[in-house]
PQR file of N, CA, C, O and H, with PARSE charges and radii, in Angstrom:
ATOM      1  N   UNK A   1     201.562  58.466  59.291 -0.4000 1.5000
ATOM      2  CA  UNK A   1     201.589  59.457  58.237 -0.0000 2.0000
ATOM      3  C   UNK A   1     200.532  59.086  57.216  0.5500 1.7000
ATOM      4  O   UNK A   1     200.559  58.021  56.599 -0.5500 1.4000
ATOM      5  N   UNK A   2     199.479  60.139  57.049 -0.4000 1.5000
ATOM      6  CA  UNK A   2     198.771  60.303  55.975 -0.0000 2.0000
ATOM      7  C   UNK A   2     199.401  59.796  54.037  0.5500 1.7000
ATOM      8  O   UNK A   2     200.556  59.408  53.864 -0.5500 1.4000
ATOM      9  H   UNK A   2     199.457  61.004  57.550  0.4000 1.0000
ATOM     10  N   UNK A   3     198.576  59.897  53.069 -0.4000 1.5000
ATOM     11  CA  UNK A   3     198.945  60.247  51.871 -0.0000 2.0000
ATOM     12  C   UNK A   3     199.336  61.410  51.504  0.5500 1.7000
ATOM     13  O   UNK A   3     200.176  61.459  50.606 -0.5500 1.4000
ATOM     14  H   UNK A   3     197.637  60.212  53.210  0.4000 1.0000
ATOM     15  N   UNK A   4     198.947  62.374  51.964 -0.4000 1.5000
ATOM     16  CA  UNK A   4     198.926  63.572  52.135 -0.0000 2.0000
ATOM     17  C   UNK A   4     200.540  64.699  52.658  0.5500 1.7000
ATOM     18  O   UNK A   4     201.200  65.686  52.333 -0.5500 1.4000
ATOM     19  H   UNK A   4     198.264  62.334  52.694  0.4000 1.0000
ATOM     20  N   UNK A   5     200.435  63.760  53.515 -0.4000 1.5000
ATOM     21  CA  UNK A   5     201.932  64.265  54.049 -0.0000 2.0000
ATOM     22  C   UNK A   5     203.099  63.912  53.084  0.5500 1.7000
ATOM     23  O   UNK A   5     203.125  62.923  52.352 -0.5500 1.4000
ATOM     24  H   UNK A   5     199.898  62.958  53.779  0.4000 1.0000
ATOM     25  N   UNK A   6     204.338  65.142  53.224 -0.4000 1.5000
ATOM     26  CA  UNK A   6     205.392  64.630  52.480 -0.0000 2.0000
ATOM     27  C   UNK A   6     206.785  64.623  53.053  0.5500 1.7000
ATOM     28  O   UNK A   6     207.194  65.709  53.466 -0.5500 1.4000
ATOM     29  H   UNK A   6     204.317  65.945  53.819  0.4000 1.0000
ATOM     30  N   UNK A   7     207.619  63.529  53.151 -0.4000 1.5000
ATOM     31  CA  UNK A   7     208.711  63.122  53.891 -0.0000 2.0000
ATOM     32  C   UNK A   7     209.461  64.404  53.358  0.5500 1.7000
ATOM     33  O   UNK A   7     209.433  64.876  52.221 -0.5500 1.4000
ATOM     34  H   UNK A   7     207.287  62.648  52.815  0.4000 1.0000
ATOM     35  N   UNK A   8     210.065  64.795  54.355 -0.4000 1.5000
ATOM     36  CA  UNK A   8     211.006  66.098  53.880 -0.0000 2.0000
ATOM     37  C   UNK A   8     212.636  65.406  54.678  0.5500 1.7000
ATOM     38  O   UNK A   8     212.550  64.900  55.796 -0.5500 1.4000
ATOM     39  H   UNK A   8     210.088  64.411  55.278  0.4000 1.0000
ATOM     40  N   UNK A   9     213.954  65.472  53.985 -0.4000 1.5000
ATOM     41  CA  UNK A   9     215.412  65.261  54.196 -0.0000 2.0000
ATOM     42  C   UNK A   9     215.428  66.196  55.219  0.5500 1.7000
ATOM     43  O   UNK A   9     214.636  67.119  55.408 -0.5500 1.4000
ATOM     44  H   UNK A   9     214.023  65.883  53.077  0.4000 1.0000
ATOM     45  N   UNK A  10     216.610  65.805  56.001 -0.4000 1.5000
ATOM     46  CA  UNK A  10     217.520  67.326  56.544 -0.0000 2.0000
ATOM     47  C   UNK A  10     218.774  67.752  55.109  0.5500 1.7000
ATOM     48  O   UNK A  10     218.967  67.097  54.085 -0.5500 1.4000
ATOM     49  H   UNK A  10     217.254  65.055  55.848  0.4000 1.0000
ATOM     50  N   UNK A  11     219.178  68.539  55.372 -0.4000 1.5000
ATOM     51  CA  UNK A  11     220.674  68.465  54.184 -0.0000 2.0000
ATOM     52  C   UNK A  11     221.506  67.456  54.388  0.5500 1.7000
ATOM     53  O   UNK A  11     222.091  66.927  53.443 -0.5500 1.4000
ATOM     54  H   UNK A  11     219.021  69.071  56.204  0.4000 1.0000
ATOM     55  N   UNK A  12     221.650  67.101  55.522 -0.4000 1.5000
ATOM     56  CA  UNK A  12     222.859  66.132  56.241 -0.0000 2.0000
ATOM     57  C   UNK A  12     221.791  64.904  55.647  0.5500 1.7000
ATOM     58  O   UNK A  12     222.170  64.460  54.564 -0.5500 1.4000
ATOM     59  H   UNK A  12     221.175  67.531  56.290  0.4000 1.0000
ATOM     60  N   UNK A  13     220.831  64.437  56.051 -0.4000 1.5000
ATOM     61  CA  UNK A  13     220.174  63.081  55.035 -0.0000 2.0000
ATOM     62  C   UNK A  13     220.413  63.165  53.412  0.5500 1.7000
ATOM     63  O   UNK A  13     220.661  62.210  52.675 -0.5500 1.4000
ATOM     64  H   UNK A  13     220.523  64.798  56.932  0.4000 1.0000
ATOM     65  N   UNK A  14     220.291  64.394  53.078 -0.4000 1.5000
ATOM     66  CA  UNK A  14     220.574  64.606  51.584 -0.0000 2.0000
ATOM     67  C   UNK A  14     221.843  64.197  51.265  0.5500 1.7000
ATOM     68  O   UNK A  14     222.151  63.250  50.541 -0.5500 1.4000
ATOM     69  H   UNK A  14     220.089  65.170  53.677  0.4000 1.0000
ATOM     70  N   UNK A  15     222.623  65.025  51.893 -0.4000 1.5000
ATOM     71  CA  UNK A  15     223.905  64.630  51.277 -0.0000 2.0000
ATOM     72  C   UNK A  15     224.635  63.284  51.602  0.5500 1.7000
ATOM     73  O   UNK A  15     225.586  62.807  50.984 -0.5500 1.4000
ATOM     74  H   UNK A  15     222.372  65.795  52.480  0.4000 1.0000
ATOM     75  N   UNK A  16     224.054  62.816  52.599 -0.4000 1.5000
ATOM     76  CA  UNK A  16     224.316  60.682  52.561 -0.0000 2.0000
ATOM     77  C   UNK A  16     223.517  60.462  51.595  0.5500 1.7000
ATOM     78  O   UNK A  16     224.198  60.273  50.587 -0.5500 1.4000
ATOM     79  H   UNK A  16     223.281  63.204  53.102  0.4000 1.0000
ATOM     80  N   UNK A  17     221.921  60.354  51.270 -0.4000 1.5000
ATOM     81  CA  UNK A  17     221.680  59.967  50.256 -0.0000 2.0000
ATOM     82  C   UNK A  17     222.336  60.372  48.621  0.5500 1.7000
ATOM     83  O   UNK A  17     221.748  60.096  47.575 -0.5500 1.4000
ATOM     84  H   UNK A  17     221.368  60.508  52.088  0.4000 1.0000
ATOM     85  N   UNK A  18     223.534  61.005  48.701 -0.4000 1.5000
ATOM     86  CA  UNK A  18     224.169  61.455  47.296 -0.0000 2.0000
ATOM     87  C   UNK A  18     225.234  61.285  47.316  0.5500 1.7000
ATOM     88  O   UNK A  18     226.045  61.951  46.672 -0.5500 1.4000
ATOM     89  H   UNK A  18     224.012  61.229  49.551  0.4000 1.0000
ATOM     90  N   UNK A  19     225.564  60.143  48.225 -0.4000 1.5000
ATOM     91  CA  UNK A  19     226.742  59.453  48.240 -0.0000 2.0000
ATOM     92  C   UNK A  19     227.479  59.937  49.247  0.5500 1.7000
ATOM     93  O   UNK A  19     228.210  59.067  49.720 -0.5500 1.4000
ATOM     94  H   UNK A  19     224.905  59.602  48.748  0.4000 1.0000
ATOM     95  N   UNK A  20     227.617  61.465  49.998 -0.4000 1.5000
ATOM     96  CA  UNK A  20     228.650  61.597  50.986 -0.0000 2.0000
ATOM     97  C   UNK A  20     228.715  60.616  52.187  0.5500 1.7000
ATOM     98  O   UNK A  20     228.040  59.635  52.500 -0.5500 1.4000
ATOM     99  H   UNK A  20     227.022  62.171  49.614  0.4000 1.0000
ATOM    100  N   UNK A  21     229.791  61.256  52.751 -0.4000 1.5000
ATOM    101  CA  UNK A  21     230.200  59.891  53.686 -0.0000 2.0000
ATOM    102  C   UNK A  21     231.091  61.049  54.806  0.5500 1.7000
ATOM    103  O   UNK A  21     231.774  61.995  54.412 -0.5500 1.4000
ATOM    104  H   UNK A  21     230.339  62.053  52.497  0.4000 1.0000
ATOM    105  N   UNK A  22     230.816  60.599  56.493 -0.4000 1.5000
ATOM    106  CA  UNK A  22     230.946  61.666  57.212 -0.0000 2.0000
ATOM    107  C   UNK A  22     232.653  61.265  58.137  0.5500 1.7000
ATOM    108  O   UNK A  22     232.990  60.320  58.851 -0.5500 1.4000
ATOM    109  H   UNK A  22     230.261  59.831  56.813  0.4000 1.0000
ATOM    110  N   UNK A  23     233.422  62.588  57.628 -0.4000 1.5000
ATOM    111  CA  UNK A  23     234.826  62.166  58.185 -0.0000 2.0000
ATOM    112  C   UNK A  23     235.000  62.979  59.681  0.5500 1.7000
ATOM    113  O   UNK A  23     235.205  64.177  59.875 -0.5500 1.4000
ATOM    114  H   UNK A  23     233.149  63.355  57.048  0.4000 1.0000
ATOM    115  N   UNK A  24     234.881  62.163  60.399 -0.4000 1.5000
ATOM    116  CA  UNK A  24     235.136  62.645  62.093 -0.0000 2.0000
ATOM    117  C   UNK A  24     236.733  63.568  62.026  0.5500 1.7000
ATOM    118  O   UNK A  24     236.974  64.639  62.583 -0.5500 1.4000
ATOM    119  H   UNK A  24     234.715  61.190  60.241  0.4000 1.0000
ATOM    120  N   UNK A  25     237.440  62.939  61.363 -0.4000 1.5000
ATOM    121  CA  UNK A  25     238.342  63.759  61.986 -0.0000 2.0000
ATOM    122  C   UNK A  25     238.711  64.977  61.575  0.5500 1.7000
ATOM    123  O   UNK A  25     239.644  65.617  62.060 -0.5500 1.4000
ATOM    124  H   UNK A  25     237.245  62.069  60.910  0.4000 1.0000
ATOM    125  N   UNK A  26     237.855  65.404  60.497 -0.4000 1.5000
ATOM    126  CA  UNK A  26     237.713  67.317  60.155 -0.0000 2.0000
ATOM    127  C   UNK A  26     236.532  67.263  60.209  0.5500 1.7000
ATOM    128  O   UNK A  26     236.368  68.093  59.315 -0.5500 1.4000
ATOM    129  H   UNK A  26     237.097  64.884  60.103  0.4000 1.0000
ATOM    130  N   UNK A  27     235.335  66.946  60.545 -0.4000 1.5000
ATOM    131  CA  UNK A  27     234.100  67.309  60.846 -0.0000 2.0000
ATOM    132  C   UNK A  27     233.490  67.381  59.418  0.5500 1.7000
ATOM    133  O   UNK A  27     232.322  67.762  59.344 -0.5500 1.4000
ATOM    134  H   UNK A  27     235.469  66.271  61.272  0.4000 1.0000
ATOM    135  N   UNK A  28     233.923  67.168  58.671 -0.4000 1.5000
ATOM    136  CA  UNK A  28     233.163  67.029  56.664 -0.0000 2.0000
ATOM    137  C   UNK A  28     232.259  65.915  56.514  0.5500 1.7000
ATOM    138  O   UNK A  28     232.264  64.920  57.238 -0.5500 1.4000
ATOM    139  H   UNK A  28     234.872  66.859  58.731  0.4000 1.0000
ATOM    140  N   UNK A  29     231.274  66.181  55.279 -0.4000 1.5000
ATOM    141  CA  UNK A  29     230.879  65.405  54.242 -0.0000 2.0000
ATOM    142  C   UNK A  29     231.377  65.521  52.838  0.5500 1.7000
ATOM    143  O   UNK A  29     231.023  66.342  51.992 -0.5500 1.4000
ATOM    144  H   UNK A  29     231.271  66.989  54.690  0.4000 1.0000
ATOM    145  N   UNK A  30     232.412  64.391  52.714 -0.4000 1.5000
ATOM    146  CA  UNK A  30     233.291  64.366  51.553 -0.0000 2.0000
ATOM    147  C   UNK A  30     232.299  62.937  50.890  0.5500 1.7000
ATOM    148  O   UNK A  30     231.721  61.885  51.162 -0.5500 1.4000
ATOM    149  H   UNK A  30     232.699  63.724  53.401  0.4000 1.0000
ATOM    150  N   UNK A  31     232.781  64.189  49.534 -0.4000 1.5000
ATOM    151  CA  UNK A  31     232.408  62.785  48.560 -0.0000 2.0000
ATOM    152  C   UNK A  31     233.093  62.970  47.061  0.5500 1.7000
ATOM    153  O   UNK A  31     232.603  63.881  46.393 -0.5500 1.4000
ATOM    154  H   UNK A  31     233.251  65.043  49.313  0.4000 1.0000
ATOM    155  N   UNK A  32     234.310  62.113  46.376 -0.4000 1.5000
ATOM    156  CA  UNK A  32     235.113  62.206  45.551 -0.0000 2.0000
ATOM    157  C   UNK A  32     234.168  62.186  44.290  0.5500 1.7000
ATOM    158  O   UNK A  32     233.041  61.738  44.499 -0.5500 1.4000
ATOM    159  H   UNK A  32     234.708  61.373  46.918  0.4000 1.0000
ATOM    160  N   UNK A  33     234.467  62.611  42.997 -0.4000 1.5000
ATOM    161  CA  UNK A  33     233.575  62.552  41.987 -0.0000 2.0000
ATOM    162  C   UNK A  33     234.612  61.713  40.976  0.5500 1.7000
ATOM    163  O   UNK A  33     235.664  61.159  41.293 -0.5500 1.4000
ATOM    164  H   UNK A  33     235.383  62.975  42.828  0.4000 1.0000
ATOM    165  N   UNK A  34     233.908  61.806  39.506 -0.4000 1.5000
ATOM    166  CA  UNK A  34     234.238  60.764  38.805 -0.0000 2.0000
ATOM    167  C   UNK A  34     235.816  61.198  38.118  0.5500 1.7000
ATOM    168  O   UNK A  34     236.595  60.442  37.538 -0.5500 1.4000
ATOM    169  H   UNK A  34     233.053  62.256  39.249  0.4000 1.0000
ATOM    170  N   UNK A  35     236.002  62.891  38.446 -0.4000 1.5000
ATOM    171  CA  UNK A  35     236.860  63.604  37.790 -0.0000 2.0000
ATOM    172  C   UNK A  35     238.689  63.757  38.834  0.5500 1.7000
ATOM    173  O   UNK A  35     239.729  64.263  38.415 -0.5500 1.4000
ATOM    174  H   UNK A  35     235.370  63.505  38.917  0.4000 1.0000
ATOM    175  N   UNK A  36     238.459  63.185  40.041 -0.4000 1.5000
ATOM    176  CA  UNK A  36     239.214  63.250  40.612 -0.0000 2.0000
ATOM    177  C   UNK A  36     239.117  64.179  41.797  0.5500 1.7000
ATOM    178  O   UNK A  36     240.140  64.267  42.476 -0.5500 1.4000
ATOM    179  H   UNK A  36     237.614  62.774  40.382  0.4000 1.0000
ATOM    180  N   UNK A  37     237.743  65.106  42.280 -0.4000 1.5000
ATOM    181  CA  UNK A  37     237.558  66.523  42.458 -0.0000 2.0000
ATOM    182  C   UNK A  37     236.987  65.800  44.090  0.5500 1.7000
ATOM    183  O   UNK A  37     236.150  64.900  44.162 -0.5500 1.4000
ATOM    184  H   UNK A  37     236.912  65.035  41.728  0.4000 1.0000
ATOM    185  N   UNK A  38     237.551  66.334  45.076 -0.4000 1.5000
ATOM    186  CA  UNK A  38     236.971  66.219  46.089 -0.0000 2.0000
ATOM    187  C   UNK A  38     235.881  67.268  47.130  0.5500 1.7000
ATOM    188  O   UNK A  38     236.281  68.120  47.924 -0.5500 1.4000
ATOM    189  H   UNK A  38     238.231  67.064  45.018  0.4000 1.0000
ATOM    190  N   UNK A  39     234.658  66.962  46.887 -0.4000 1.5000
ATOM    191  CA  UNK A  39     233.892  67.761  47.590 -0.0000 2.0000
ATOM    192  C   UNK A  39     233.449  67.670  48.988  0.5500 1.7000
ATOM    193  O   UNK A  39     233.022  66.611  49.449 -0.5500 1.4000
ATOM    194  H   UNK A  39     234.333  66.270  46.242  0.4000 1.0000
ATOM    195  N   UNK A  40     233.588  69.353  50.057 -0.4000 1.5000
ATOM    196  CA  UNK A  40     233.277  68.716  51.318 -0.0000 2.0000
ATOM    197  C   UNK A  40     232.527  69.558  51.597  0.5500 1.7000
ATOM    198  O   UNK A  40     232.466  70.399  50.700 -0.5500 1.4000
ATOM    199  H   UNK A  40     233.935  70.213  49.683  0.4000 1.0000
ATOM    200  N   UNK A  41     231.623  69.850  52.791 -0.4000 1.5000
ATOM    201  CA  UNK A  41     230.793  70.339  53.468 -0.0000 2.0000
ATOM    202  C   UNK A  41     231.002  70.172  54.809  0.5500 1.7000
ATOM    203  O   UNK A  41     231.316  69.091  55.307 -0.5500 1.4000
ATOM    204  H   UNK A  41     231.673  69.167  53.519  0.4000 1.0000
ATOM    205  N   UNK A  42     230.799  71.469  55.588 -0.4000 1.5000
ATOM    206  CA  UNK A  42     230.652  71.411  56.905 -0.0000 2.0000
ATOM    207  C   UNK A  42     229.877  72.436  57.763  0.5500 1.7000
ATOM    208  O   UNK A  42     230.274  73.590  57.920 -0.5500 1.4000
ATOM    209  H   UNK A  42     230.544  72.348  55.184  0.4000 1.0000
ATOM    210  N   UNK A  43     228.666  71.903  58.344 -0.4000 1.5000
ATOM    211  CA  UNK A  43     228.220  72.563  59.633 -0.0000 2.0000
ATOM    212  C   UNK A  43     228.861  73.337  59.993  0.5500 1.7000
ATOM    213  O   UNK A  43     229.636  72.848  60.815 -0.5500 1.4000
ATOM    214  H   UNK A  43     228.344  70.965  58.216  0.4000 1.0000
ATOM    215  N   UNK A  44     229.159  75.253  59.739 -0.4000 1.5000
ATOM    216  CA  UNK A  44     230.009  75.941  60.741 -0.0000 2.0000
ATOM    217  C   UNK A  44     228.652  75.966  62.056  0.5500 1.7000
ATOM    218  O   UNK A  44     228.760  75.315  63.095 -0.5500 1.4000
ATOM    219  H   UNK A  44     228.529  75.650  59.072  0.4000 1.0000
ATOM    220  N   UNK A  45     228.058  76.395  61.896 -0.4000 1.5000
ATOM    221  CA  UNK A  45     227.014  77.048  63.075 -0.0000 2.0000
ATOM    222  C   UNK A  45     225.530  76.208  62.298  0.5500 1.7000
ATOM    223  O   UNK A  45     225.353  75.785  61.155 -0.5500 1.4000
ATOM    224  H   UNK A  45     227.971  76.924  61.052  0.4000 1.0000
ATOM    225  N   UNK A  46     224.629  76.229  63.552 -0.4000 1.5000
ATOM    226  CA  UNK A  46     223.164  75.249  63.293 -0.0000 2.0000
ATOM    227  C   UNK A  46     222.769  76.267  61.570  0.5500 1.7000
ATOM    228  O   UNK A  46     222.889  77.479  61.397 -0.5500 1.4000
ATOM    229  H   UNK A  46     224.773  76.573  64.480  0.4000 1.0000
ATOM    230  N   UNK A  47     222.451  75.548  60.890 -0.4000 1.5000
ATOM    231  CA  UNK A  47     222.170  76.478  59.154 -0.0000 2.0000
ATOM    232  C   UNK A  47     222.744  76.804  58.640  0.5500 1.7000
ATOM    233  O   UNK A  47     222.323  77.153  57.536 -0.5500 1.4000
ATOM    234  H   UNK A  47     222.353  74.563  61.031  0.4000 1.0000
ATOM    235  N   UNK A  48     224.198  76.997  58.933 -0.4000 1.5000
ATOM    236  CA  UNK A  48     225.125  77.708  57.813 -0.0000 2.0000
ATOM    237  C   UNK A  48     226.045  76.780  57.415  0.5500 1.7000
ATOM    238  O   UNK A  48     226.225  75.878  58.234 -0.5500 1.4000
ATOM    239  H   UNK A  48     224.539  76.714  59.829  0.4000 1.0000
ATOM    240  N   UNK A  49     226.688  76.725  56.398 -0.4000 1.5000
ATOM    241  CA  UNK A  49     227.728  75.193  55.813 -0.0000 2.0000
ATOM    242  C   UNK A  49     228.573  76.287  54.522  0.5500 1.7000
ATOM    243  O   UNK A  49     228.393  77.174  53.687 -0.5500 1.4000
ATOM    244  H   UNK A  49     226.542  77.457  55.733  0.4000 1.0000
ATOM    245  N   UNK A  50     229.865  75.126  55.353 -0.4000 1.5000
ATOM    246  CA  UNK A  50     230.500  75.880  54.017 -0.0000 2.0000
ATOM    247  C   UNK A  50     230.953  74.401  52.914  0.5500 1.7000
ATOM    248  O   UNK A  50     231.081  73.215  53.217 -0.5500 1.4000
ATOM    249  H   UNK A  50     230.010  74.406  56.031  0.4000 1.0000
ATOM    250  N   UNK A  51     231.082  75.000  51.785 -0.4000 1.5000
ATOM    251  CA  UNK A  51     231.251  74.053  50.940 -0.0000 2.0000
ATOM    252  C   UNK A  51     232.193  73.722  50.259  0.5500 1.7000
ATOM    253  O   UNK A  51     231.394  72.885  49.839 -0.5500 1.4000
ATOM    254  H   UNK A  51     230.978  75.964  51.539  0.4000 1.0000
ATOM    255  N   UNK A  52     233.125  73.525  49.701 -0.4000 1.5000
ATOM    256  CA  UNK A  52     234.805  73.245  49.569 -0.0000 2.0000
ATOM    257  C   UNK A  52     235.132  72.286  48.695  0.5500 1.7000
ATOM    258  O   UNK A  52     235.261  71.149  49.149 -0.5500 1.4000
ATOM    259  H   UNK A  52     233.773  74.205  50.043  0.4000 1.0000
ATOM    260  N   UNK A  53     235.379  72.555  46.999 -0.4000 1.5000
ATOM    261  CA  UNK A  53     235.516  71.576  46.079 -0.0000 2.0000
ATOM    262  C   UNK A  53     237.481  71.858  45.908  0.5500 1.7000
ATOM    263  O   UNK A  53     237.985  72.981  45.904 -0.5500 1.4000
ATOM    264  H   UNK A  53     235.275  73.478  46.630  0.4000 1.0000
ATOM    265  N   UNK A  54     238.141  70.770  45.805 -0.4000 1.5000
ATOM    266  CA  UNK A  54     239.453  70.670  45.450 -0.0000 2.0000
ATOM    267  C   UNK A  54     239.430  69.455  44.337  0.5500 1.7000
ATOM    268  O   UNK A  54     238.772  68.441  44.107 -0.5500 1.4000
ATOM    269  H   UNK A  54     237.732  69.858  45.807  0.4000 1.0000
ATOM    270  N   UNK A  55     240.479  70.130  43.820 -0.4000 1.5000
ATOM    271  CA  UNK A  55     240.826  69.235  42.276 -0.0000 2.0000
ATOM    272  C   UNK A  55     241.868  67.921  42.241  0.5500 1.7000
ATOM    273  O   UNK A  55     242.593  67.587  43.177 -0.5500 1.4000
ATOM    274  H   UNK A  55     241.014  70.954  44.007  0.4000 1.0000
ATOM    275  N   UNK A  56     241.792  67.401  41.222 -0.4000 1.5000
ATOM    276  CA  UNK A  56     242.967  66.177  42.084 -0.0000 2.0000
ATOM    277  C   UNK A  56     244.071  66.517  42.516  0.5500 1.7000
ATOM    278  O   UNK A  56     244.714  65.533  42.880 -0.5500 1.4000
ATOM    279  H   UNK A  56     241.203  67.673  40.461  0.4000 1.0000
ATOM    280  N   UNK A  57     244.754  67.748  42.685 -0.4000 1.5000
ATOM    281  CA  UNK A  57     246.097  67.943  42.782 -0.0000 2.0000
ATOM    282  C   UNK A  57     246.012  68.475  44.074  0.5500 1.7000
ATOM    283  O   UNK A  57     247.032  68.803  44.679 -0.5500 1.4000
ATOM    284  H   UNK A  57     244.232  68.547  42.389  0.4000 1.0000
ATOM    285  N   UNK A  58     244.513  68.631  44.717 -0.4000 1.5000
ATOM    286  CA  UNK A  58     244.353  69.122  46.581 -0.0000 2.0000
ATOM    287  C   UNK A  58     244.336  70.659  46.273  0.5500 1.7000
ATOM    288  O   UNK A  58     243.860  71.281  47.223 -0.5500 1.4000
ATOM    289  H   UNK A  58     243.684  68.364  44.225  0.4000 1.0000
ATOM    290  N   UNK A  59     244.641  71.298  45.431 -0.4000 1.5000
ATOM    291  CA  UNK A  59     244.215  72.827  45.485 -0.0000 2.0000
ATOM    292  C   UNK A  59     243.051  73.288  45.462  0.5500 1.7000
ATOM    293  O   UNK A  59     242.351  72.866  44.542 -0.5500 1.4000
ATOM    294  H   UNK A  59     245.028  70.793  44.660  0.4000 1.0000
ATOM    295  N   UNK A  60     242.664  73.904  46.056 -0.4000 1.5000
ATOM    296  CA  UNK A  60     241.301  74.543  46.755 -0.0000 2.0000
ATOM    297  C   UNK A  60     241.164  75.158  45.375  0.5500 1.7000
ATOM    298  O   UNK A  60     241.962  75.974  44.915 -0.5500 1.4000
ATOM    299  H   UNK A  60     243.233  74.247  46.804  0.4000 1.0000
ATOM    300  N   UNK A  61     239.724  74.545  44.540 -0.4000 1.5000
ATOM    301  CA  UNK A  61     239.384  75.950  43.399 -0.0000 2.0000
ATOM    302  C   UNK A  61     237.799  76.455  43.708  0.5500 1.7000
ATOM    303  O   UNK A  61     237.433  77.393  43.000 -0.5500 1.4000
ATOM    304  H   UNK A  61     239.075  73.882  44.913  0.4000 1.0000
ATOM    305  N   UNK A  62     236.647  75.850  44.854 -0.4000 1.5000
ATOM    306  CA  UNK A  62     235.800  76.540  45.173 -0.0000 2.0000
ATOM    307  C   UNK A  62     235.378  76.729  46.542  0.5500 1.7000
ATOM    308  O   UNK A  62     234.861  75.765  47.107 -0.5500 1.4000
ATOM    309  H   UNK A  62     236.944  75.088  45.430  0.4000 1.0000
ATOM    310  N   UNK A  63     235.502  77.701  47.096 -0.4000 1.5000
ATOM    311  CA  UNK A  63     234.731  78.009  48.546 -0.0000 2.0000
ATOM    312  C   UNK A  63     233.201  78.717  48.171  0.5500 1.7000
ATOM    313  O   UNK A  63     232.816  79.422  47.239 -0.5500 1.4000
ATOM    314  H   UNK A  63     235.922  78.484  46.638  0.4000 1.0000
ATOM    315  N   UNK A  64     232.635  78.232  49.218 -0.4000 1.5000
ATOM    316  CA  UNK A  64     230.986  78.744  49.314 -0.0000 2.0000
ATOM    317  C   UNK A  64     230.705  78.702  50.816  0.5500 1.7000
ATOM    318  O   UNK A  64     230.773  77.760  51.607 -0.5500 1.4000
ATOM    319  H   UNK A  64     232.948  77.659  49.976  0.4000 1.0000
ATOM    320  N   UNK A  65     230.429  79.759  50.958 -0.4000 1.5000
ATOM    321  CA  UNK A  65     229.415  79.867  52.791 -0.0000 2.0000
ATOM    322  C   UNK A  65     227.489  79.585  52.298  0.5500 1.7000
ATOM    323  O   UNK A  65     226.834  79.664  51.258 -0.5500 1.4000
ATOM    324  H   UNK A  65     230.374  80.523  50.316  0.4000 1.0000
ATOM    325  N   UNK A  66     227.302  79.351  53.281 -0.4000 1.5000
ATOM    326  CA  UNK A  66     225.522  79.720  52.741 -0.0000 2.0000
ATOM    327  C   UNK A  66     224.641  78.966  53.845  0.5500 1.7000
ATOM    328  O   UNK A  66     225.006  77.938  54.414 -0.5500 1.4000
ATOM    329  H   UNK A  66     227.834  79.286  54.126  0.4000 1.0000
ATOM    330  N   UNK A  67     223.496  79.589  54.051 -0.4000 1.5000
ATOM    331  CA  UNK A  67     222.577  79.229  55.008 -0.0000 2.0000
ATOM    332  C   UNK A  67     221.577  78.304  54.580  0.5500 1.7000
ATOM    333  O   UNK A  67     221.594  78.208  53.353 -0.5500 1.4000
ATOM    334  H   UNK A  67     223.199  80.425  53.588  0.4000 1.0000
ATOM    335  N   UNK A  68     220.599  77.493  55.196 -0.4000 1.5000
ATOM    336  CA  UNK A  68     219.279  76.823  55.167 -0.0000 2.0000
ATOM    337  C   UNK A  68     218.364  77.444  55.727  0.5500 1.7000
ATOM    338  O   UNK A  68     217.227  76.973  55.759 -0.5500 1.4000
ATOM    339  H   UNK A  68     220.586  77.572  56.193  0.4000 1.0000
TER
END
């Protein structure tokens, strides 16, 4: 690789480099925050992920679909 060139992530490198961590047995990238709030992500189909924040008490307060 040149100077020139620039290292580009996948999302899945992104989101290990931001701390997630990958749980086999629901297919997620969970990663707990400082507030108690657990965030996950998952690959439905190659580009699309859905995204899934719950609060400390496990109640679902955000869903998101969305493509790359």
């Amino acid at each position: 690789m040149n100077a020139t060139e620039t290292l580009k992530m996948t999302f899945t490198e992104a989101l290990i480099a931001s701390g997630y961590y990958f749980q086999p047995e629901c297919g997620a990238f969970c990663k707990d925050d400082s507030n108690g709030n657990l965030h996950s992500y998952v690959e439905e189909t190659e580009g699309t992920w859905s995204y899934e924040k719950y609060n400390d008490s496990g109640e679902l307060v955000t869903s998101k679909v969305f493509s790359l």
